[in-house]
C-alpha positions, 0 to 999 in steps of 0.5 A: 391135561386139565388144569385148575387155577394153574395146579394140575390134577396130580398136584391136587392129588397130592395136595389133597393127600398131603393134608389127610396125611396131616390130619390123620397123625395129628389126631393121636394122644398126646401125654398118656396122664389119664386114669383108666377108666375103672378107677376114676370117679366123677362127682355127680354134682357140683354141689359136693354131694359125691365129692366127699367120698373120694381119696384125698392124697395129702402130703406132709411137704410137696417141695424138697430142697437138696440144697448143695450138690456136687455135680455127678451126685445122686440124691433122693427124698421120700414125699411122704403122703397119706390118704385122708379121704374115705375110699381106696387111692390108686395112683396111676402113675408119676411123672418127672420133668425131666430124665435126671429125676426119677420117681417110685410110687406104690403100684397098689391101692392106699386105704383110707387112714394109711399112710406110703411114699413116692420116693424121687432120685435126682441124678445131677451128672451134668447138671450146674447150678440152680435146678427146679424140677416137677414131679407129677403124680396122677391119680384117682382123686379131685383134682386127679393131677399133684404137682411136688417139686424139687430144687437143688444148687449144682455145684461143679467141682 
């Protein structure tokens, strides 16, 4: 059997697959945060030409403190936002760090000049002492990423 600086050949071949194996699963998506393609629309310019054309979701607070929680307490609050831009805001989807946090968020288009809620429910089971949660929302405006936050004191009975 043939021998190449002391590997043989079975060896390099499964050498050799072993990194196409590696390398074909490394390259899927990783976090599916991105819009479909339909509803994005990029500026042409950096100018502003096309910018001002865009939704633009503005949110009437973007941190909520719950305050004191007794621990295996559920809470929610309402982030109140409004679109203030001049075409249809879509919101893709919204994402919480952390599973005790649940998000709800309209699923149909925003007009301009009207007004919805993305609604959040923390569930403290388990959960002791201070909390900071991110809430993100993806959606079809500039910059399409919205960080909201949550925090709560934990307090165990």
């Amino acid at each position: 059997m043939p021998v190449i600086n002391g590997m043989t050949n079975a060896k390099l071949i499964v050498g050799f697959f072993i990194i196409v194996l590696v390398f074909f699963t490394s390259c899927g998506e990783r976090g599916n945060q991105k819009l479909p393609g339909d509803v994005v629309s990029n500026p042409k310019s950096a100018s502003g030409t096309e910018v001002n054309n865009l939704p633009v979701i503005e949110f009437v607070k973007d941190l909520h403190d719950f305050g004191k929680v007794i621990q295996g307490e559920k809470v929610s609050f309402g982030f109140r936002f409004k679109n203030t831009g001049k075409t249809d805001l879509v919101i893709a989807q919204v994402n919480s760090s952390c599973g005790c946090t649940v998000p709800g968020f309209p699923k149909t288009p925003i007009k301009p000049g009207q007004e919805n809620v993305i609604s959040v429910m923390f569930d403290s089971a388990g959960r002791k002492g201070v909390q900071n949660k991110v809430i993100t929302v993806v959606s079809n405006c500039q910059p399409s990423n919205t960080v909201l936050r949550i925090k709560a004191m934990v307090i165990v009975p």
